[in-house]
MOPAC internal coordinates of N, CA, C and O (Angstrom, degrees):
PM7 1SCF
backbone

  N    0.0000 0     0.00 0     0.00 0    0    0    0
  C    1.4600 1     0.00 0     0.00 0    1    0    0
  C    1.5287 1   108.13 1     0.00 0    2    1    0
  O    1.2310 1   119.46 1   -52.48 1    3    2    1
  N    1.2261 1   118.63 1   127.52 1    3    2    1
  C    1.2539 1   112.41 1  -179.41 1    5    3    2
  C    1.6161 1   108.22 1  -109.53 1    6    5    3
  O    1.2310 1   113.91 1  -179.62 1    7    6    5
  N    1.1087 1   129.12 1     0.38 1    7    6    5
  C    1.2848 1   134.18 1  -155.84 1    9    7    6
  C    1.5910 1   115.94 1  -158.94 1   10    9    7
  O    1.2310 1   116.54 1   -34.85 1   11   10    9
  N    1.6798 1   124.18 1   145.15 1   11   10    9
  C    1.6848 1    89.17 1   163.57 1   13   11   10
  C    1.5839 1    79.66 1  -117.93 1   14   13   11
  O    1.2310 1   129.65 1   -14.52 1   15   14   13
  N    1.7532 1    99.01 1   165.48 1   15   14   13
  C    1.2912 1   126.02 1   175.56 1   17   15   14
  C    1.7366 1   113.63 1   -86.45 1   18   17   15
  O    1.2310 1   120.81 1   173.44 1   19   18   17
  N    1.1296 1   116.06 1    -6.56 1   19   18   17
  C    1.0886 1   123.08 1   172.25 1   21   19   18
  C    2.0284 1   116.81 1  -147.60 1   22   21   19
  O    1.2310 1   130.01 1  -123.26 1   23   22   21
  N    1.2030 1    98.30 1    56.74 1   23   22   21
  C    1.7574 1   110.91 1   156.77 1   25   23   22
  C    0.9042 1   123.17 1   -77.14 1   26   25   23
  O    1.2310 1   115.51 1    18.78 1   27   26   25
  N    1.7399 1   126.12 1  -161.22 1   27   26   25
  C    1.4245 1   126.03 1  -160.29 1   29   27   26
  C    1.8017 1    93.14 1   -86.85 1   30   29   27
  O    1.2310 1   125.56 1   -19.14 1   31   30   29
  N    1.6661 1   106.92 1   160.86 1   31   30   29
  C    1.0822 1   128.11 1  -161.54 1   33   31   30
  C    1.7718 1    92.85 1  -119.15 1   34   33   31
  O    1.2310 1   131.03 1   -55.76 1   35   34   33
  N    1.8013 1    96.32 1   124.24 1   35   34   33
  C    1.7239 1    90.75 1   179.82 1   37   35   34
  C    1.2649 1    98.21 1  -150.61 1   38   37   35
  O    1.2310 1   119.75 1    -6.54 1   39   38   37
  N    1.4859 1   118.08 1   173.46 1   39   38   37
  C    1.4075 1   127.18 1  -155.58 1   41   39   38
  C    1.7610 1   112.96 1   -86.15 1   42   41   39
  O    1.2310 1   128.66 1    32.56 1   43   42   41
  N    1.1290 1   100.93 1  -147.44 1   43   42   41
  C    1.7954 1    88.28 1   178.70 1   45   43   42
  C    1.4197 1    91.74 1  -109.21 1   46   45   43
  O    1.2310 1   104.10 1  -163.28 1   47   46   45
  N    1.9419 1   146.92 1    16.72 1   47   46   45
  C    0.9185 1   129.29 1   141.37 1   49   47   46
  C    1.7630 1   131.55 1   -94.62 1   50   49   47
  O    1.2310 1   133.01 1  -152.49 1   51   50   49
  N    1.3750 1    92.46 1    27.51 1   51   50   49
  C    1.3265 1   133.89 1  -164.82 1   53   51   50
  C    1.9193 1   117.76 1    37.06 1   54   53   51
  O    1.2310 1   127.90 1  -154.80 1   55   54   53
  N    1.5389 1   102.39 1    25.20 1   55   54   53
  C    1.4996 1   107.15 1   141.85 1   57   55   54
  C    1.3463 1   127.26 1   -15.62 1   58   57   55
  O    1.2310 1   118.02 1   -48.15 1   59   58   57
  N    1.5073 1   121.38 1   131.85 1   59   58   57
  C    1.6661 1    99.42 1   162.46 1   61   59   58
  C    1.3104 1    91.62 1   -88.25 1   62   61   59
  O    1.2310 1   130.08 1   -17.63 1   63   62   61
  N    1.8222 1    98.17 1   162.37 1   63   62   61
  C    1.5791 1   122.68 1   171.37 1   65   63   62
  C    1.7068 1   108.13 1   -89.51 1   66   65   63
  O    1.2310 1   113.15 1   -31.25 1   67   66   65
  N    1.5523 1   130.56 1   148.75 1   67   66   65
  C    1.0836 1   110.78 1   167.27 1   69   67   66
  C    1.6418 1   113.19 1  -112.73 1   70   69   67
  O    1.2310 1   101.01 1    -3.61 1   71   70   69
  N    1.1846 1   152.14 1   176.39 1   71   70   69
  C    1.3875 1   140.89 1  -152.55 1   73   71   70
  C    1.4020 1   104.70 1   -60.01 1   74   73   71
  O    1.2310 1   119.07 1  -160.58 1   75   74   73
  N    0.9938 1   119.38 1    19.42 1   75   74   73
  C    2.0884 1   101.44 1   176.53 1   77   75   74
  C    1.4600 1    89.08 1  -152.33 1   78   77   75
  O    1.2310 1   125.67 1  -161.87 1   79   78   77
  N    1.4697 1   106.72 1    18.13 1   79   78   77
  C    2.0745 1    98.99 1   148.61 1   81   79   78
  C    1.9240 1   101.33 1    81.23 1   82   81   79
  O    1.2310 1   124.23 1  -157.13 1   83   82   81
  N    1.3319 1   109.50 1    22.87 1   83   82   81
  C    1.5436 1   103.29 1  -172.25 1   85   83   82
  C    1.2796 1    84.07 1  -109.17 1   86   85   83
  O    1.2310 1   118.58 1   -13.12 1   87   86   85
  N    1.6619 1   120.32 1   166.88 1   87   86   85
  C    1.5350 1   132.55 1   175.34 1   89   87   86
  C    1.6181 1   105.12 1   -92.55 1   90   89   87
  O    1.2310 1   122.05 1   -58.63 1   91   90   89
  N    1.6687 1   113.67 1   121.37 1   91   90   89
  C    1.1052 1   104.72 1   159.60 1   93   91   90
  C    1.1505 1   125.01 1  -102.69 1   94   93   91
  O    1.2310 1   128.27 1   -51.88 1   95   94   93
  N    2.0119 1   101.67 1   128.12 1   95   94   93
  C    1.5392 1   124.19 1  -173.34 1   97   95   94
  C    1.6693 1   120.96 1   -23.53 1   98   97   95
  O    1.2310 1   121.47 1   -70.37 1   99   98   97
  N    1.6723 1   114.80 1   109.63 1   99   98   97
  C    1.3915 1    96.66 1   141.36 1  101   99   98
  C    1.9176 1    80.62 1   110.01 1  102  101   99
  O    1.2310 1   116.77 1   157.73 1  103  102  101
  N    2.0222 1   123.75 1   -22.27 1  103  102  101
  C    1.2491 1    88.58 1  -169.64 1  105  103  102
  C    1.5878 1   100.59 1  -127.71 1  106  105  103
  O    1.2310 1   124.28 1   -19.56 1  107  106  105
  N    1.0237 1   109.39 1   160.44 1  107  106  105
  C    1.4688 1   118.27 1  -151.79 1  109  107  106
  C    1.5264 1    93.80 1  -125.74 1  110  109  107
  O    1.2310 1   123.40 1   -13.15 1  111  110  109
  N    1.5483 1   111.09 1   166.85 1  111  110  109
  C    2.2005 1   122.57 1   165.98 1  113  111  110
  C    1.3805 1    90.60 1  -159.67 1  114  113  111
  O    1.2310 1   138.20 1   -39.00 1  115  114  113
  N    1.5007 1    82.33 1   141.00 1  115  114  113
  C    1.7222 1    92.89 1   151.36 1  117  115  114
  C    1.5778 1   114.93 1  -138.79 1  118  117  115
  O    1.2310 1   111.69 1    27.64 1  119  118  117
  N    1.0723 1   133.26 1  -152.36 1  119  118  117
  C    1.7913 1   125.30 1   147.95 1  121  119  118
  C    1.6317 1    96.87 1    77.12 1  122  121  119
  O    1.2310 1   132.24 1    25.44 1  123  122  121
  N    1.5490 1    93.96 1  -154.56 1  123  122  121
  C    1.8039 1   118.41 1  -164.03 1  125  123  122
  C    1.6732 1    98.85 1   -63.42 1  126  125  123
  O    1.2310 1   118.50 1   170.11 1  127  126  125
  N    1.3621 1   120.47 1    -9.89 1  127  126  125
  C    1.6779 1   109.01 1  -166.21 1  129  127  126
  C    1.4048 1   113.95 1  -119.32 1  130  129  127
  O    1.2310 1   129.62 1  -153.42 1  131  130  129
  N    1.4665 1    99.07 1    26.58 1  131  130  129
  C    1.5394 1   126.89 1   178.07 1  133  131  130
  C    1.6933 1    96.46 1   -82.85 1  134  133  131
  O    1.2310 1   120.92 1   -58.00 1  135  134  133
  N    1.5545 1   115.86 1   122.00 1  135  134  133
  C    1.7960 1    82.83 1   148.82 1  137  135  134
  C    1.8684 1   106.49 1  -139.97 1  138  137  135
  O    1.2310 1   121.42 1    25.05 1  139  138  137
  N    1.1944 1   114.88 1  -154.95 1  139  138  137
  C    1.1653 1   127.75 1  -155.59 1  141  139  138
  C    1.5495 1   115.97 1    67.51 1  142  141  139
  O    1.2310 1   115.64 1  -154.49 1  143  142  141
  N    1.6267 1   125.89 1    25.51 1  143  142  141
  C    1.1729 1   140.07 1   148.65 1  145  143  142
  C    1.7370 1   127.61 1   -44.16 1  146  145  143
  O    1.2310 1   140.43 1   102.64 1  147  146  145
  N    1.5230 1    77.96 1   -77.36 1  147  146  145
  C    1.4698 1    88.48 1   176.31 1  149  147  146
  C    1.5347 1   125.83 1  -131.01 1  150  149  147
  O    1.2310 1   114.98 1    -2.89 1  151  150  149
  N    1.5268 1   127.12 1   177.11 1  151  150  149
  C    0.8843 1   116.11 1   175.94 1  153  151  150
  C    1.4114 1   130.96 1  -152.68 1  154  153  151
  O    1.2310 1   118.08 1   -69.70 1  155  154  153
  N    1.2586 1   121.26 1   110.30 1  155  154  153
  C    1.7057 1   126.52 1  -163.28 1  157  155  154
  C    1.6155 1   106.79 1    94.66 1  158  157  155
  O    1.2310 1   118.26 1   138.08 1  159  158  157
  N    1.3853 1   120.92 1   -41.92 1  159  158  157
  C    1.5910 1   119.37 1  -172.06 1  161  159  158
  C    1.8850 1    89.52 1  -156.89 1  162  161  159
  O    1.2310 1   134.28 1   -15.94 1  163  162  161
  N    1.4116 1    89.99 1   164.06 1  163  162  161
  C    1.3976 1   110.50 1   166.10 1  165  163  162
  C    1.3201 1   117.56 1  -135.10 1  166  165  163
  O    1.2310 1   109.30 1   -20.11 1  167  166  165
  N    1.3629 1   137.66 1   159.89 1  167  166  165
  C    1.2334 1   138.36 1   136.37 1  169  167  166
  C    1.6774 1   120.81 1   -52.34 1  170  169  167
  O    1.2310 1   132.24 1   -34.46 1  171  170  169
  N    1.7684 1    93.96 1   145.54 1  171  170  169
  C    1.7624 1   101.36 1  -166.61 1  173  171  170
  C    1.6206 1    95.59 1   -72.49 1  174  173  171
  O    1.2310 1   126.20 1   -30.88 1  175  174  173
  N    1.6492 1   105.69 1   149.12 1  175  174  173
  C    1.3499 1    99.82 1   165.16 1  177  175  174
  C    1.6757 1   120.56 1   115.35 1  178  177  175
  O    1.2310 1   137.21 1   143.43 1  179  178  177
  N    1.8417 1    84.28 1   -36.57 1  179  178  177
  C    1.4682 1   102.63 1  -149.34 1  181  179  178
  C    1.9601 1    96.29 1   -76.38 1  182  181  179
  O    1.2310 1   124.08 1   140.08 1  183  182  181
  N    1.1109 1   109.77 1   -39.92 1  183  182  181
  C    1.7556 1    91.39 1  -175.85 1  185  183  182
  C    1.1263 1   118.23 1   -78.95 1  186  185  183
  O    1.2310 1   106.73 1  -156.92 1  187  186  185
  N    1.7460 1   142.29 1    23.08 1  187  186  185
  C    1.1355 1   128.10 1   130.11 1  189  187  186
  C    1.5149 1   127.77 1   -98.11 1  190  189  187
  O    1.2310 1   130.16 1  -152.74 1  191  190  189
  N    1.2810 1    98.02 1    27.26 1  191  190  189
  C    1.4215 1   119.48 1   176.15 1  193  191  190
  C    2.0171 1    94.56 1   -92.13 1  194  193  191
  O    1.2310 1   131.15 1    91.63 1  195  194  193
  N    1.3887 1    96.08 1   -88.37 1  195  194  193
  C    1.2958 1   107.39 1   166.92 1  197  195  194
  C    1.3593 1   122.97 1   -21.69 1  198  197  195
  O    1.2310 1   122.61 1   166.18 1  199  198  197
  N    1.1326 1   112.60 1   -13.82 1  199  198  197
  C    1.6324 1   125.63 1  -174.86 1  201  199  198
  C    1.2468 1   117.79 1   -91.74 1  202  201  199
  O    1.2310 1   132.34 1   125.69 1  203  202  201
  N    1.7539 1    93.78 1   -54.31 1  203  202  201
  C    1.5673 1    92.53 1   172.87 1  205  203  202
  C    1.1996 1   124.36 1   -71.19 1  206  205  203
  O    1.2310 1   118.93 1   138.02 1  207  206  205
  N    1.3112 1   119.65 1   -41.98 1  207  206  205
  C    1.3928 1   116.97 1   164.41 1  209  207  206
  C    1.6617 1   126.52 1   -47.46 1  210  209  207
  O    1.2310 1   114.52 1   119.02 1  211  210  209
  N    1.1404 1   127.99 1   -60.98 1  211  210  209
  C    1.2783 1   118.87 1   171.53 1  213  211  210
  C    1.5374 1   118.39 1   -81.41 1  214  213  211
  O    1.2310 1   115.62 1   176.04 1  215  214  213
  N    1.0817 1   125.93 1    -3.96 1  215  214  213
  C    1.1263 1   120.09 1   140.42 1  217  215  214
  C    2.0955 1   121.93 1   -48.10 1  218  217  215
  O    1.2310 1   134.17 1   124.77 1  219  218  217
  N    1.2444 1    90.21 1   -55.23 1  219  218  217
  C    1.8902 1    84.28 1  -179.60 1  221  219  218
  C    1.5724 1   103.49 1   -87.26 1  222  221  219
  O    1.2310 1   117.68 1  -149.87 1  223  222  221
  N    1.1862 1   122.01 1    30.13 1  223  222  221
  C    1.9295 1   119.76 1   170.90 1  225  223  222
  C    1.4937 1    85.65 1  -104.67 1  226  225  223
  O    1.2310 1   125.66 1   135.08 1  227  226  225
  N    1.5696 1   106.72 1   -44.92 1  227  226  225
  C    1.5557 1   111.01 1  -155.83 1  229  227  226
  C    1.7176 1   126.17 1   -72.29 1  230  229  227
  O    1.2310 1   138.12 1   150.06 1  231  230  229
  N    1.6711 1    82.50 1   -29.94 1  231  230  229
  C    1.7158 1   110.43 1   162.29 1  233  231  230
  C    1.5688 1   128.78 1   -58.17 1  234  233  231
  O    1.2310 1   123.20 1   131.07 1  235  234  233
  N    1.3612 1   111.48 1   -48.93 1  235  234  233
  C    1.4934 1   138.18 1   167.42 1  237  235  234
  C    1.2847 1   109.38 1   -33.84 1  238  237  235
  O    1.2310 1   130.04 1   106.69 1  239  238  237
  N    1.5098 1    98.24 1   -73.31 1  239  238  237
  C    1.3873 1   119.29 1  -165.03 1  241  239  238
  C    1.5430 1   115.81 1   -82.01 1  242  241  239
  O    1.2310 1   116.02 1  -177.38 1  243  242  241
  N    1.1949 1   125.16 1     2.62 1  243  242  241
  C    1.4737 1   147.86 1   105.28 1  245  243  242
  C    1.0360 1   133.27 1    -4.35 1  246  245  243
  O    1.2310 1   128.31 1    76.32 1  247  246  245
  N    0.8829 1   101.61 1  -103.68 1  247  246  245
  C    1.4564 1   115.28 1   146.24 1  249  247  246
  C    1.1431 1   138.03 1   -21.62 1  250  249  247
  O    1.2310 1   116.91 1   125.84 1  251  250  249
  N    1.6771 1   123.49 1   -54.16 1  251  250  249
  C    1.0043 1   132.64 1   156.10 1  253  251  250
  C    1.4654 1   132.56 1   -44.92 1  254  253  251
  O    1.2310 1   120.56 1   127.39 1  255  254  253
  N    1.7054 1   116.54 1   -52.61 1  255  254  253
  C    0.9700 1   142.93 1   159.31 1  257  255  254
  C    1.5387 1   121.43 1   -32.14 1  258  257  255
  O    1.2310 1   125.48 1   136.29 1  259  258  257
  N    1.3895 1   107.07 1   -43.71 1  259  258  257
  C    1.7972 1   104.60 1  -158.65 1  261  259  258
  C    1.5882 1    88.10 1  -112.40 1  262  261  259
  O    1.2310 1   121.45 1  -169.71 1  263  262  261
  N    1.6150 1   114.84 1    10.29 1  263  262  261
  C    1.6125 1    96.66 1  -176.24 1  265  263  262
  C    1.9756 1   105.86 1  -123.47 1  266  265  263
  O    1.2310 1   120.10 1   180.00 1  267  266  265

């Protein structure tokens, strides 16, 4: 498994969401424990794609956060 199809759900500063869609303070995802990506199949390749990218939204805002 390289991926789940249903991980944590986060914003476009890659925040996690908690069940009523608000950001909880301070925690961030990026990578394989992302979901609402995909669904039933993926393209090869694609979740260290997805990685890097929300990895550096998730980093930022990181950053942002503790500074």
């Amino acid at each position: 498994m390289t991926f789940t199809f249903g991980g944590l759900q986060i914003n476009t500063k890659g925040e996690v969401q908690d069940m009523t869609d608000q950001s909880i303070p301070g925690l961030y995802a990026a990578g394989e424990l992302v979901g609402g990506l995909f669904y039933e199949n993926y393209p090869g390749g694609t979740g260290l794609m997805s990685g890097s990218v929300f990895g550096k939204l998730a980093g930022e805002s990181a950053a942002d956060y503790v500074s």
